[in-house]
PADRENTI-263501 format. One record per residue (C-alpha): chain; x, y, z; residue in three letters; residue number from 1. Coordinates in nm, 3 decimals, padded with zeros to 5 digits. Example, Ala and Ser with C-alpha at 12.3 -4.5 7.8 and 13.67 -1.06 7.14 Angstrom:
BEGIN
<rec kette="A" c1="01.230" c2="-00.450" c3="00.780" rest="ALA" nr="1"/>
<rec kette="A" c1="01.367" c2="-00.106" c3="00.714" rest="SER" nr="2"/>
//
This chain:
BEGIN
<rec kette="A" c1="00.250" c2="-00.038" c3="00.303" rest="UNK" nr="1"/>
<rec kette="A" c1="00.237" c2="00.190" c3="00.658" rest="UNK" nr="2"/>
<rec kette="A" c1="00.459" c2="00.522" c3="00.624" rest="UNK" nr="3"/>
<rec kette="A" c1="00.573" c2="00.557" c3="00.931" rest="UNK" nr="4"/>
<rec kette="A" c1="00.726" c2="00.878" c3="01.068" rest="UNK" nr="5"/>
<rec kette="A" c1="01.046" c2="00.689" c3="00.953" rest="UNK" nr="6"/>
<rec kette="A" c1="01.056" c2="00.875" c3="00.632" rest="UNK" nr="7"/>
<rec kette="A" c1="01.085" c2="01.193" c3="00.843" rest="UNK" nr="8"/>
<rec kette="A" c1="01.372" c2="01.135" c3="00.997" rest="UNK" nr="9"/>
<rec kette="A" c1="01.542" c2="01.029" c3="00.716" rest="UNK" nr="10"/>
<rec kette="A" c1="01.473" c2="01.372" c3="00.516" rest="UNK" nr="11"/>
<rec kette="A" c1="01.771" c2="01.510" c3="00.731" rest="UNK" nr="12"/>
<rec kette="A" c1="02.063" c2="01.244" c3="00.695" rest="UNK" nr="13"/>
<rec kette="A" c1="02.385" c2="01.323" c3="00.882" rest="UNK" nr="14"/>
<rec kette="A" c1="02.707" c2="01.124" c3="00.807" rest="UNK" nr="15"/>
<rec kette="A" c1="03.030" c2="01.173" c3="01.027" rest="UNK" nr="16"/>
<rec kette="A" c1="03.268" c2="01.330" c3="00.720" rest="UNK" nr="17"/>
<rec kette="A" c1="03.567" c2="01.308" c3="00.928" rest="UNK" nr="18"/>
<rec kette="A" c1="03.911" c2="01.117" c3="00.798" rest="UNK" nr="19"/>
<rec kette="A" c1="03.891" c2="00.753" c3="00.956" rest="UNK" nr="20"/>
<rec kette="A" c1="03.513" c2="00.747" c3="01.058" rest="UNK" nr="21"/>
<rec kette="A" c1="03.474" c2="00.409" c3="01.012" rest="UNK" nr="22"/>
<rec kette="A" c1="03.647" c2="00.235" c3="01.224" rest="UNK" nr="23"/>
<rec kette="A" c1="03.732" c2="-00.171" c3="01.141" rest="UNK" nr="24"/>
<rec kette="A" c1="03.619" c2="-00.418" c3="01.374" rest="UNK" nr="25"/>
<rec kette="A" c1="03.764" c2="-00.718" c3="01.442" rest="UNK" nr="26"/>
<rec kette="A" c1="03.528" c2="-01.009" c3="01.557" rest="UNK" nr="27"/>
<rec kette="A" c1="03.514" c2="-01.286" c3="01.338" rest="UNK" nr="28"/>
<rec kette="A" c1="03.325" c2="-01.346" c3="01.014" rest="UNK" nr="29"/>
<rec kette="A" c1="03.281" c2="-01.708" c3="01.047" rest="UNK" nr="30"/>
<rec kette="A" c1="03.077" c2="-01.697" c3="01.398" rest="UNK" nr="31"/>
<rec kette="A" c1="02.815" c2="-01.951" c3="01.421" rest="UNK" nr="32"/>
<rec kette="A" c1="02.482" c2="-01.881" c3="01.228" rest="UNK" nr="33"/>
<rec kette="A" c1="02.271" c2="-01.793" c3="01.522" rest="UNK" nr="34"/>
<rec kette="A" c1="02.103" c2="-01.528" c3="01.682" rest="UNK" nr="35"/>
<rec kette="A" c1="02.431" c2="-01.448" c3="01.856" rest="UNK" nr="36"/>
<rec kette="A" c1="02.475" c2="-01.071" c3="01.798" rest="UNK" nr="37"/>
<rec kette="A" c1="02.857" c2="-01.168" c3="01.867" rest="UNK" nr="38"/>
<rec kette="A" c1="03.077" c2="-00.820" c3="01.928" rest="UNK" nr="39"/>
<rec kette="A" c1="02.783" c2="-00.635" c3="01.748" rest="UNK" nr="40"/>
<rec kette="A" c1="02.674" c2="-00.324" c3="01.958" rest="UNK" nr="41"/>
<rec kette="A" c1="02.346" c2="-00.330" c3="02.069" rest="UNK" nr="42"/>
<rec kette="A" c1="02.148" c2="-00.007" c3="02.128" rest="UNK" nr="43"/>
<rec kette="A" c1="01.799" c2="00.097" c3="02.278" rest="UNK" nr="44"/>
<rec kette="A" c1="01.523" c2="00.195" c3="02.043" rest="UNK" nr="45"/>
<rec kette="A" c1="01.291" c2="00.440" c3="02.207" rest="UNK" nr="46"/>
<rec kette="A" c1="00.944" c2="00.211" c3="02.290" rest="UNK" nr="47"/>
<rec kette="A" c1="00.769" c2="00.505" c3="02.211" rest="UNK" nr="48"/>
<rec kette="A" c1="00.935" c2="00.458" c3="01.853" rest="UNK" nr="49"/>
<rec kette="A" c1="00.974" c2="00.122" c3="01.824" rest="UNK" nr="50"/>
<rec kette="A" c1="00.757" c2="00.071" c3="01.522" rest="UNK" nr="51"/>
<rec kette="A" c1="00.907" c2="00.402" c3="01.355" rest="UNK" nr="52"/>
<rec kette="A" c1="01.245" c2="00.263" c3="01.317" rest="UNK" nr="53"/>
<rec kette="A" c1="01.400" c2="00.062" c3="01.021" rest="UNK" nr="54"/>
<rec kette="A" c1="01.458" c2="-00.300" c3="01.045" rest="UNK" nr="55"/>
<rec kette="A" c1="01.696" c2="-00.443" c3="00.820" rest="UNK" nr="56"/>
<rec kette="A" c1="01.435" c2="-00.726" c3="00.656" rest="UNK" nr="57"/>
<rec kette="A" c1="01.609" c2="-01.053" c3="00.538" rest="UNK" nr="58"/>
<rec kette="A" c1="01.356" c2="-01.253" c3="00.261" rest="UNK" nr="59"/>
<rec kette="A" c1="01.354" c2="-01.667" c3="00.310" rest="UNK" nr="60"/>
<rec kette="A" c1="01.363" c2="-01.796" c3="-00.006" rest="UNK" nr="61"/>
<rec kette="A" c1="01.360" c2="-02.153" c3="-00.176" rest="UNK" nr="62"/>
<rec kette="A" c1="01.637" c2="-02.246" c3="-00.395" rest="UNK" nr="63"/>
<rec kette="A" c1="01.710" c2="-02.469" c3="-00.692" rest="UNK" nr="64"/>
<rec kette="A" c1="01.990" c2="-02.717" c3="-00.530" rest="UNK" nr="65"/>
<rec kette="A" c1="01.802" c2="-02.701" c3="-00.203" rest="UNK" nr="66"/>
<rec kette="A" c1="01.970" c2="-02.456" c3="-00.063" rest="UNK" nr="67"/>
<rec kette="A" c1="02.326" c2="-02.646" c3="-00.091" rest="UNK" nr="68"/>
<rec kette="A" c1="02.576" c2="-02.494" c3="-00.317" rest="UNK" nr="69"/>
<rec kette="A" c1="02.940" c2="-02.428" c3="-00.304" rest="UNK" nr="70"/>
<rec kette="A" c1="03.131" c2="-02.436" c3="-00.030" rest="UNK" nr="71"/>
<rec kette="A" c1="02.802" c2="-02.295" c3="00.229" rest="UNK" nr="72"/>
<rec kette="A" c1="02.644" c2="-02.576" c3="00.374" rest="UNK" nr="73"/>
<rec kette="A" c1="02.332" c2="-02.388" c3="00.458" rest="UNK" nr="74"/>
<rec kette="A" c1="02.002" c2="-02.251" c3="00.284" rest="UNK" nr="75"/>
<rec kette="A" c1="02.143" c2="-02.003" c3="00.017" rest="UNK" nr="76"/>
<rec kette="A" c1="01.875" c2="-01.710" c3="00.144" rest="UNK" nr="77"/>
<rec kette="A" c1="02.122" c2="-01.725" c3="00.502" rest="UNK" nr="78"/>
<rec kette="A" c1="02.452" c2="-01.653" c3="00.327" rest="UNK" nr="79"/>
<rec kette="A" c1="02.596" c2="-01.400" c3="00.516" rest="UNK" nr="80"/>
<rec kette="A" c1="02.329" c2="-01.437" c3="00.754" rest="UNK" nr="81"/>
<rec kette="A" c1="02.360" c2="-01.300" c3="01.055" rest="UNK" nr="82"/>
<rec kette="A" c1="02.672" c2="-01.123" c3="01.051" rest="UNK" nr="83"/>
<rec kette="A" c1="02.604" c2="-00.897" c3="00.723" rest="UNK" nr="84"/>
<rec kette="A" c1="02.255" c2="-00.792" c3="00.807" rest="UNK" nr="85"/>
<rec kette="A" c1="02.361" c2="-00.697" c3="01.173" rest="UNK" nr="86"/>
<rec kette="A" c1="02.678" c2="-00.484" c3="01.102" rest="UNK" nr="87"/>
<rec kette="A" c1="02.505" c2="-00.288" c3="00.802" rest="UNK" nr="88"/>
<rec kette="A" c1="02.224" c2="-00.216" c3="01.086" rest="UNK" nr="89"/>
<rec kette="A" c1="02.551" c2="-00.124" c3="01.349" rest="UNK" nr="90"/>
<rec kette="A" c1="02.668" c2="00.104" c3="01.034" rest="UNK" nr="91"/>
<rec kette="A" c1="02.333" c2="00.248" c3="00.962" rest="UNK" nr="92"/>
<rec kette="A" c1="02.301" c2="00.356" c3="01.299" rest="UNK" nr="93"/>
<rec kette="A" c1="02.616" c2="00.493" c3="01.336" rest="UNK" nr="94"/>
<rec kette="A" c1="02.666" c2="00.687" c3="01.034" rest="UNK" nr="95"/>
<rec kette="A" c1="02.357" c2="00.830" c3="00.946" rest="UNK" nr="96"/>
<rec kette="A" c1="02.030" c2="00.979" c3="01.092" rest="UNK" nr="97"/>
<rec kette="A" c1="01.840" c2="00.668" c3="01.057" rest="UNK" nr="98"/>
<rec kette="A" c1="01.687" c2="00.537" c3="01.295" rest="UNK" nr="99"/>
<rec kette="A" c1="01.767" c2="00.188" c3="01.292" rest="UNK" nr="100"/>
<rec kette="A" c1="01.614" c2="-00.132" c3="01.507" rest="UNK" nr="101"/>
<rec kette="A" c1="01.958" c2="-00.331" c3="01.642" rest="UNK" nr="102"/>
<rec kette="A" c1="01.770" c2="-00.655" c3="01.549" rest="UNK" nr="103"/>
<rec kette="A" c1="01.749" c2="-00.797" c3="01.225" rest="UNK" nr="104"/>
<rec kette="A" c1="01.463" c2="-00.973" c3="01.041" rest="UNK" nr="105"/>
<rec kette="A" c1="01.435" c2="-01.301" c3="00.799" rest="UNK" nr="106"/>
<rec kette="A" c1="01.086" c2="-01.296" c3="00.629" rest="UNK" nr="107"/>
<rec kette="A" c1="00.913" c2="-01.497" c3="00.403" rest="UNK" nr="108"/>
<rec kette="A" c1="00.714" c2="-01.397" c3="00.118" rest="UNK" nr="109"/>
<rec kette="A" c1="00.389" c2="-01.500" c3="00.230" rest="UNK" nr="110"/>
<rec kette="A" c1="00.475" c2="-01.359" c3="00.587" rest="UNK" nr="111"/>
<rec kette="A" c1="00.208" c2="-01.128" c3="00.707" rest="UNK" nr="112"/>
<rec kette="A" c1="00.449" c2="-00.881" c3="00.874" rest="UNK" nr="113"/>
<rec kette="A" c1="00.580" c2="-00.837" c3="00.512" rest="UNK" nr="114"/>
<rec kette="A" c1="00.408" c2="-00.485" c3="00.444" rest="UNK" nr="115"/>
<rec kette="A" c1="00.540" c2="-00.356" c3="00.769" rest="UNK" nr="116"/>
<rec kette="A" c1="00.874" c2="-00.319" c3="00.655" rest="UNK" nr="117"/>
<rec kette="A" c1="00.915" c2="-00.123" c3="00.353" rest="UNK" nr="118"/>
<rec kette="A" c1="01.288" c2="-00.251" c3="00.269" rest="UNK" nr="119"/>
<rec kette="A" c1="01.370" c2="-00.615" c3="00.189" rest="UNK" nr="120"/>
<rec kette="A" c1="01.700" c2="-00.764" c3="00.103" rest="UNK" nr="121"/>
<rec kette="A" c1="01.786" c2="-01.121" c3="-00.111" rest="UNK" nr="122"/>
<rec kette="A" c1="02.124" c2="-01.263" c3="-00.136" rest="UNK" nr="123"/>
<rec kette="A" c1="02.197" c2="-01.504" c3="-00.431" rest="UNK" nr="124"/>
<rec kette="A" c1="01.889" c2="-01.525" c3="-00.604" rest="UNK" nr="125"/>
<rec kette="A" c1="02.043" c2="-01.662" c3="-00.895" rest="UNK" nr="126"/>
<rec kette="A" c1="01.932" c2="-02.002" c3="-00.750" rest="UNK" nr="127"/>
<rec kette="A" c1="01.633" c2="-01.901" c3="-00.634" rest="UNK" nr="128"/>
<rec kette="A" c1="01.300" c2="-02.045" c3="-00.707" rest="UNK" nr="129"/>
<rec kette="A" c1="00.920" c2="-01.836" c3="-00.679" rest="UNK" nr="130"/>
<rec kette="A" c1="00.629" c2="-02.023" c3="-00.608" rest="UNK" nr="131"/>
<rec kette="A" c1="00.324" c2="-01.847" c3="-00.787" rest="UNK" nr="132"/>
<rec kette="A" c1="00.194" c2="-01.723" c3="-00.455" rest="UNK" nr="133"/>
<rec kette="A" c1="00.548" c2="-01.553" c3="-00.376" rest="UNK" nr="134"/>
<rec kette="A" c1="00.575" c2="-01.395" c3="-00.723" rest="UNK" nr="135"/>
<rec kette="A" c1="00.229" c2="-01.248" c3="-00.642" rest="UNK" nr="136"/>
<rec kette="A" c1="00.333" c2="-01.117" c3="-00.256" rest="UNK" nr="137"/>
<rec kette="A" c1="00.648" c2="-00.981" c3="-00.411" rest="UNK" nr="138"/>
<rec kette="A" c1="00.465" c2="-00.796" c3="-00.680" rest="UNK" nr="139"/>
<rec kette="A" c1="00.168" c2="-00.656" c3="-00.433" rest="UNK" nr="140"/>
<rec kette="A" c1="00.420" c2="-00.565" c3="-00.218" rest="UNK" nr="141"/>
<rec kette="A" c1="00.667" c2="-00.369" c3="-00.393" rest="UNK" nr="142"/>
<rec kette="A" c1="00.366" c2="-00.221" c3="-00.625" rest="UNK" nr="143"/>
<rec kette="A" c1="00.229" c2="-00.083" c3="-00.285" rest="UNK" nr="144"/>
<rec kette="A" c1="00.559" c2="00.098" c3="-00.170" rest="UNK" nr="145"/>
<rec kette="A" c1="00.838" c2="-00.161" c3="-00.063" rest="UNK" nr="146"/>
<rec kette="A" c1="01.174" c2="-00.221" c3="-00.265" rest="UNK" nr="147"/>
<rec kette="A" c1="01.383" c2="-00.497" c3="-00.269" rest="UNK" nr="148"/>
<rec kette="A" c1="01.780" c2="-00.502" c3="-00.335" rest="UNK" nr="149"/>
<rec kette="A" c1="01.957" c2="-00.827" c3="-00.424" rest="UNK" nr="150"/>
<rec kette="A" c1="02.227" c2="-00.900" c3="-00.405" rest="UNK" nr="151"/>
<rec kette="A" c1="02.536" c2="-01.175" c3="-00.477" rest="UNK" nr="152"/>
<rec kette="A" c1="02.481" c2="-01.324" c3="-00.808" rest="UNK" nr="153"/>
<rec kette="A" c1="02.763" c2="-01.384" c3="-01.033" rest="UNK" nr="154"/>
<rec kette="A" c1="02.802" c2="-01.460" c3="-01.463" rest="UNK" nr="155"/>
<rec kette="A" c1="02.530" c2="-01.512" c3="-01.680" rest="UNK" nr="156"/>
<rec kette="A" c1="02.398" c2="-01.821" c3="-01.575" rest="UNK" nr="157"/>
<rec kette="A" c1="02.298" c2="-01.682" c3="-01.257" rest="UNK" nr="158"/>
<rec kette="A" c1="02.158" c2="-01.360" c3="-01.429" rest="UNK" nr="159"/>
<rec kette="A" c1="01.913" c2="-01.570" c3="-01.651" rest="UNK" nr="160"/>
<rec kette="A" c1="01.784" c2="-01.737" c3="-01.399" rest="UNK" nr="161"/>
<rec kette="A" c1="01.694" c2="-01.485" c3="-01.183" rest="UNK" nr="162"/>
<rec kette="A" c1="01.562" c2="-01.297" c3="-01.469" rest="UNK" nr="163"/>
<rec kette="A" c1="01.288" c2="-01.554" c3="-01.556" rest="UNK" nr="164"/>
<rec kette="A" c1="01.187" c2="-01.553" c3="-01.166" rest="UNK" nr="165"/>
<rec kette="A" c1="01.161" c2="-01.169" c3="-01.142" rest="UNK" nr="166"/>
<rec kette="A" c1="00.966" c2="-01.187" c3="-01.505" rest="UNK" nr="167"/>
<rec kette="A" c1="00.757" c2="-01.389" c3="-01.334" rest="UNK" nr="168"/>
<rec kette="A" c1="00.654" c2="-01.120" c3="-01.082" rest="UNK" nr="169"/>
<rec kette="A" c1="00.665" c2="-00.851" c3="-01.345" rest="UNK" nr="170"/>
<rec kette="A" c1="00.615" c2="-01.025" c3="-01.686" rest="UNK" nr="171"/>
<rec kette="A" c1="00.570" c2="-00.658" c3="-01.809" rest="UNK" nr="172"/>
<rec kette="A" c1="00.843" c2="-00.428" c3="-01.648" rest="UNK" nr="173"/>
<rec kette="A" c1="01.205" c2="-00.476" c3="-01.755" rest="UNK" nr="174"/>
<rec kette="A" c1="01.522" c2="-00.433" c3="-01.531" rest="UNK" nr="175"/>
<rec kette="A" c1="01.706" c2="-00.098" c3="-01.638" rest="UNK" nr="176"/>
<rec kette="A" c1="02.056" c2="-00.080" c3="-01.677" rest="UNK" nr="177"/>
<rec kette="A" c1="02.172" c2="00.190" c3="-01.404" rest="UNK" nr="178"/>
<rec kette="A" c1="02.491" c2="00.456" c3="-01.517" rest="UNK" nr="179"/>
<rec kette="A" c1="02.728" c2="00.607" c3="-01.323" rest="UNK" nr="180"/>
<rec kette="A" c1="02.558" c2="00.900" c3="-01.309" rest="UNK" nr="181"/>
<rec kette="A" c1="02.191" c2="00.817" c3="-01.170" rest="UNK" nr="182"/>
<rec kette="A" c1="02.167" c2="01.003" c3="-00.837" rest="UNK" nr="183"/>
<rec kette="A" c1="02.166" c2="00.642" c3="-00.641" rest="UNK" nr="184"/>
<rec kette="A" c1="02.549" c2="00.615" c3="-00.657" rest="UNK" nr="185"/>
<rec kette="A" c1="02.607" c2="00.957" c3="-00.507" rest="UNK" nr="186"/>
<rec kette="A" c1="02.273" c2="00.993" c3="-00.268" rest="UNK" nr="187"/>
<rec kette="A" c1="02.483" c2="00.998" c3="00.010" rest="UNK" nr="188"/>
<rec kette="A" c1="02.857" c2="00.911" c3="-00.059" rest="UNK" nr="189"/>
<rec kette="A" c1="02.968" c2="01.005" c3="-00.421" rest="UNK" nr="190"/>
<rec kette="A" c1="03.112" c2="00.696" c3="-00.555" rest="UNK" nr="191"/>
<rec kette="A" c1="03.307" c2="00.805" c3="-00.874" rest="UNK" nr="192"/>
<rec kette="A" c1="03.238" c2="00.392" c3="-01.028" rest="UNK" nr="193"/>
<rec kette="A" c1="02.974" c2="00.140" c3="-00.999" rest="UNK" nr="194"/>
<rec kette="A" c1="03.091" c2="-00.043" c3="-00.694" rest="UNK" nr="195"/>
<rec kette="A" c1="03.187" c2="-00.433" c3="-00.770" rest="UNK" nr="196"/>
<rec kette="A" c1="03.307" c2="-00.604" c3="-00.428" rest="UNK" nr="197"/>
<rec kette="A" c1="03.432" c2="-00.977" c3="-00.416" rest="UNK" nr="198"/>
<rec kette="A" c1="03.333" c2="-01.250" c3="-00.182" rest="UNK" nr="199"/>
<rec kette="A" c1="03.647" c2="-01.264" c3="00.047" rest="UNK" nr="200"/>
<rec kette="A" c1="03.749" c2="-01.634" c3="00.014" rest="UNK" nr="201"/>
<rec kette="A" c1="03.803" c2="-01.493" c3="-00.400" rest="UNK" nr="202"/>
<rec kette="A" c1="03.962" c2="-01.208" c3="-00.282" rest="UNK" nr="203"/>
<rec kette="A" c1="04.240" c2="-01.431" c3="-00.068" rest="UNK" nr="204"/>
<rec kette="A" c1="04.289" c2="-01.648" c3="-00.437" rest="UNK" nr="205"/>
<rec kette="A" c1="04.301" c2="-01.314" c3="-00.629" rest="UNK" nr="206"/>
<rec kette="A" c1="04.446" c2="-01.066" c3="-00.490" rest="UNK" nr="207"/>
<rec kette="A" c1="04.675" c2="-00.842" c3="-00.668" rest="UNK" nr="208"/>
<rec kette="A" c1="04.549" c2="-00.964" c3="-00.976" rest="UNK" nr="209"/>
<rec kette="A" c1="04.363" c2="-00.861" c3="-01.252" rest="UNK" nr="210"/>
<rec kette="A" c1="04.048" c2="-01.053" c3="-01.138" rest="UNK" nr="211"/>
<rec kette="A" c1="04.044" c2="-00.971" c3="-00.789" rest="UNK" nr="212"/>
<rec kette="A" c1="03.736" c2="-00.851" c3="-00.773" rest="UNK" nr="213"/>
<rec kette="A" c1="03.533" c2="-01.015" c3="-01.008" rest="UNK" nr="214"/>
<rec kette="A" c1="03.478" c2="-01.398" c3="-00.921" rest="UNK" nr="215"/>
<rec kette="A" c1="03.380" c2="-01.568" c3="-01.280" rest="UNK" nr="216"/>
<rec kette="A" c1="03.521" c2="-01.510" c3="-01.595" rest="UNK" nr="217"/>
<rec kette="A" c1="03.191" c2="-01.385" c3="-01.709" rest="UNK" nr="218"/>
<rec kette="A" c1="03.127" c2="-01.152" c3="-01.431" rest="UNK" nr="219"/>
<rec kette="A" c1="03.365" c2="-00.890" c3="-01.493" rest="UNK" nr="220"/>
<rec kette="A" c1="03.160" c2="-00.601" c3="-01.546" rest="UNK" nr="221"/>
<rec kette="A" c1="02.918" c2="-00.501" c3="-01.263" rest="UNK" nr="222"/>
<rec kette="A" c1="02.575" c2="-00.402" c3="-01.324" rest="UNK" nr="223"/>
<rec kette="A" c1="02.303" c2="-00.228" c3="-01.137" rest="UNK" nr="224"/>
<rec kette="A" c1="01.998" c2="-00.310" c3="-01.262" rest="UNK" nr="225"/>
<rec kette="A" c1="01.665" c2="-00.132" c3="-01.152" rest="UNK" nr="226"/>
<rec kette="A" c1="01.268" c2="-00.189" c3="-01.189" rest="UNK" nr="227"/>
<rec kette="A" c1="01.056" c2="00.130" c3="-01.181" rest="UNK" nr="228"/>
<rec kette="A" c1="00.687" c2="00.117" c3="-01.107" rest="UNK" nr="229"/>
<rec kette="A" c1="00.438" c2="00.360" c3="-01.343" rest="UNK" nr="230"/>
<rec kette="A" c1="00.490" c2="00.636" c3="-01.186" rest="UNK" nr="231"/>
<rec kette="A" c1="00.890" c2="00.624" c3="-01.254" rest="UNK" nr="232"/>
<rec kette="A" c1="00.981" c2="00.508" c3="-00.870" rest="UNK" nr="233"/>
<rec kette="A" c1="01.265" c2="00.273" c3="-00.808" rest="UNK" nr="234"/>
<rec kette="A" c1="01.109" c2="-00.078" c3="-00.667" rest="UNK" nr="235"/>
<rec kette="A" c1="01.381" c2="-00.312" c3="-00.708" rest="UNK" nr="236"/>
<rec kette="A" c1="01.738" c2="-00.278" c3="-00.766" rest="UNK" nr="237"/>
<rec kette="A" c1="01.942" c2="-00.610" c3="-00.907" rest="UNK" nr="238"/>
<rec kette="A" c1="02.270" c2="-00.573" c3="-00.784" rest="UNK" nr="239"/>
<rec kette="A" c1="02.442" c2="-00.822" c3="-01.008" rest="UNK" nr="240"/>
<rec kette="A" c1="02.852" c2="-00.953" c3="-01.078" rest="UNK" nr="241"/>
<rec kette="A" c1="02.895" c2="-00.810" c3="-00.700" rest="UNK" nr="242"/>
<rec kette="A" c1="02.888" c2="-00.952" c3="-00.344" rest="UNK" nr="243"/>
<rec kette="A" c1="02.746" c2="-00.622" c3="-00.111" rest="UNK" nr="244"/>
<rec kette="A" c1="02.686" c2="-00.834" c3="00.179" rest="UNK" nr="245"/>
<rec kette="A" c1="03.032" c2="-00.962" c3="00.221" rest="UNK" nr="246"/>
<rec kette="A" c1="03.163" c2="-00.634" c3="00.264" rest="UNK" nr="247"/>
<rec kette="A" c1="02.952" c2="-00.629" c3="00.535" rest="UNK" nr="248"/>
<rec kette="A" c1="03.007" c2="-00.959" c3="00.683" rest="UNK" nr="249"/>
<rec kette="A" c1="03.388" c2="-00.977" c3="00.648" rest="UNK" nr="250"/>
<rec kette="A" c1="03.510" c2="-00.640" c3="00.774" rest="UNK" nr="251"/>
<rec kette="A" c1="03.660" c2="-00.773" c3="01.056" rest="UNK" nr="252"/>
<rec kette="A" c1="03.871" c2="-01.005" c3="00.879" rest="UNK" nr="253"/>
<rec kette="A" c1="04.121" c2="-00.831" c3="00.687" rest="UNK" nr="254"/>
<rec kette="A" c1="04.278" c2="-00.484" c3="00.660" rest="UNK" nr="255"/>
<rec kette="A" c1="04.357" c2="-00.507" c3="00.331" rest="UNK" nr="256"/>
<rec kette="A" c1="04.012" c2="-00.641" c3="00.222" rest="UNK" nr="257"/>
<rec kette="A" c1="03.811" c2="-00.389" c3="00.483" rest="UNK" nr="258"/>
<rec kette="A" c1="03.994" c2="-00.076" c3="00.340" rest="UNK" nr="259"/>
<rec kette="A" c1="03.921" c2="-00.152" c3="-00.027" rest="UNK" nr="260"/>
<rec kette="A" c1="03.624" c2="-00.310" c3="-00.032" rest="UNK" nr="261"/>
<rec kette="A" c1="03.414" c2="-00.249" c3="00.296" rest="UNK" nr="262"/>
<rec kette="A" c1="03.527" c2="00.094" c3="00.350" rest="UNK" nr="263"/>
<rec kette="A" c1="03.494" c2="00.228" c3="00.004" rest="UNK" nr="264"/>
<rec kette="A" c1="03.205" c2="00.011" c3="-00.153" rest="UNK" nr="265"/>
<rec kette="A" c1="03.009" c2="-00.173" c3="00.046" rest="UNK" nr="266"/>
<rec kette="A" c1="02.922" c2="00.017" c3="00.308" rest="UNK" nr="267"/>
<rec kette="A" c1="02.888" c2="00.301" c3="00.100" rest="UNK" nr="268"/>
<rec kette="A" c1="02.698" c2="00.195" c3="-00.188" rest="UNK" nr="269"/>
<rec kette="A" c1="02.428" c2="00.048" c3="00.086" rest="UNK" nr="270"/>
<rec kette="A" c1="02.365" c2="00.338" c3="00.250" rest="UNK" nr="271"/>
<rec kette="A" c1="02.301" c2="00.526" c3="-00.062" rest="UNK" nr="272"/>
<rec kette="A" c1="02.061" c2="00.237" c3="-00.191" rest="UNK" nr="273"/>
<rec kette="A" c1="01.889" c2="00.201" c3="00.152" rest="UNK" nr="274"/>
<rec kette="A" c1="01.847" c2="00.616" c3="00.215" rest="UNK" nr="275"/>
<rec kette="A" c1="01.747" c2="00.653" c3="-00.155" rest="UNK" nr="276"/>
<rec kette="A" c1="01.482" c2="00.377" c3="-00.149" rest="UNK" nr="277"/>
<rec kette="A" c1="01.325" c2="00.547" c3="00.190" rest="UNK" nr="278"/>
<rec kette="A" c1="01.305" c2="00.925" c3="00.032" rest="UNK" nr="279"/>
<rec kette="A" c1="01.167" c2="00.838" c3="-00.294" rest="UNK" nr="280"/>
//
């Protein structure tokens, strides 16, 4: 895994403190699934830089149902995709010292360029499936300095399943429950609660209820879930009974929605995971 001067420049993080620093933006969540940056900024990385930067990394999985479930018609590894990835990198540029690439990256396992990137990201892996040679990229990898945050998995079905993959790349490390007092939830913005957001299409069934933001009956509590190497450092962190990445994706569509979840949760829990990952 290449250390890149990246990891000096995030030793100094600087977030806006101000009342009403972030700012909603309203473009809309359900643009097309393409490259299509949409109302995104886009900003110029310094080409003398260009490898220095962080790159929001996207993993390309294979999934049980082939990649159809609910009401996505898609391959699960692109929910979200590319609207999530690209405003957390528009957030992470704007709100911290991080220097962040304005282009986003899907990867695959086996993908070469995986060690370049020391930050990798999979949404909904409670469908997901490992091939043997995956399970052993994924372990290499995160064993040699990368960390992976996933993210979007609801109830206990989905938690048993992707527990038997991620045994499979570490048949001898188990996932640690997280409190609200481990340094992650208040790295960079003190969050005084593990942060559980809803999808938003729950959120517009629930809201004002007492389920709002949990979207199974046996997802109400949120965990954080984390897998330390031998020398104690956070590799993976399973972000589970949550949806992160909508945040993200939908803060466009809804005051409401934006100012309760995105503002307060999302975003923030993100940053902290993402600027915590890089400095330890």
């Amino acid at each position: 895994m290449k250390k890149p001067i990246l990891f000096l420049l995030l030793l100094a993080v600087a977030l806006a403190a101000e009342s009403g620093v972030w700012a909603q933006r309203g473009f809309p969540g359900e643009r097309a699934r393409t490259d299509s940056r949409g109302d995104v900024p886009k900003w110029i990385v310094d080409p003398k830089f260009a490898k220095d930067v962080f790159t929001f990394v996207r993993v390309r999985y294979s999934s049980t149902d082939g990649g159809r479930g609910g009401y996505y018609r898609g391959e699960r590894w692109a929910i979200d995709f590319p609207d999530a990835d690209l405003n957390l990198a528009f957030r992470l540029q704007q709100m911290t010292s991080l220097k962040v690439h304005p282009d986003i990256k899907p990867i695959a396992l086996l993908d070469e360029e995986l060690a370049d990137f020391p930050f990798i990201y999979i949404v909904e892996p409670g469908g997901l499936v490992f091939s043997d040679p995956e399970a052993a990229a994924l372990r290499s990898y995160l064993l040699n300095g990368g960390f992976l945050m996933a993210d979007d998995f609801w109830g206990e079905r989905d938690w048993q399943h992707f527990y038997r993959e991620i045994k499979r790349v570490f048949p001898d490390r188990e996932p640690v429950e997280l409190f609200e007092d481990h340094p992650i939830f208040s790295f960079v913005f003190p969050l005084k609660e593990k942060p559980q957001v809803p999808g938003i299409h729950h959120f517009y069934r629930a809201y004002g209820t007492a389920y709002e933001s949990y979207e199974r009956p046996d997802a109400a509590e949120v965990h954080y879930r984390a897998i330390f190497d031998d020398r104690g450092r956070m590799i993976a962190l399973l972000c589970h009974n949550t949806d992160l990445g909508d945040g993200w994706e939908r803060e466009g569509e809804n005051v409401e929605y934006f100012r309760k979840y995105a503002e307060t949760k999302a975003y923030p829990m993100a940053i902290n995971i993402i600027l915590y990952a890089m400095t330890h």
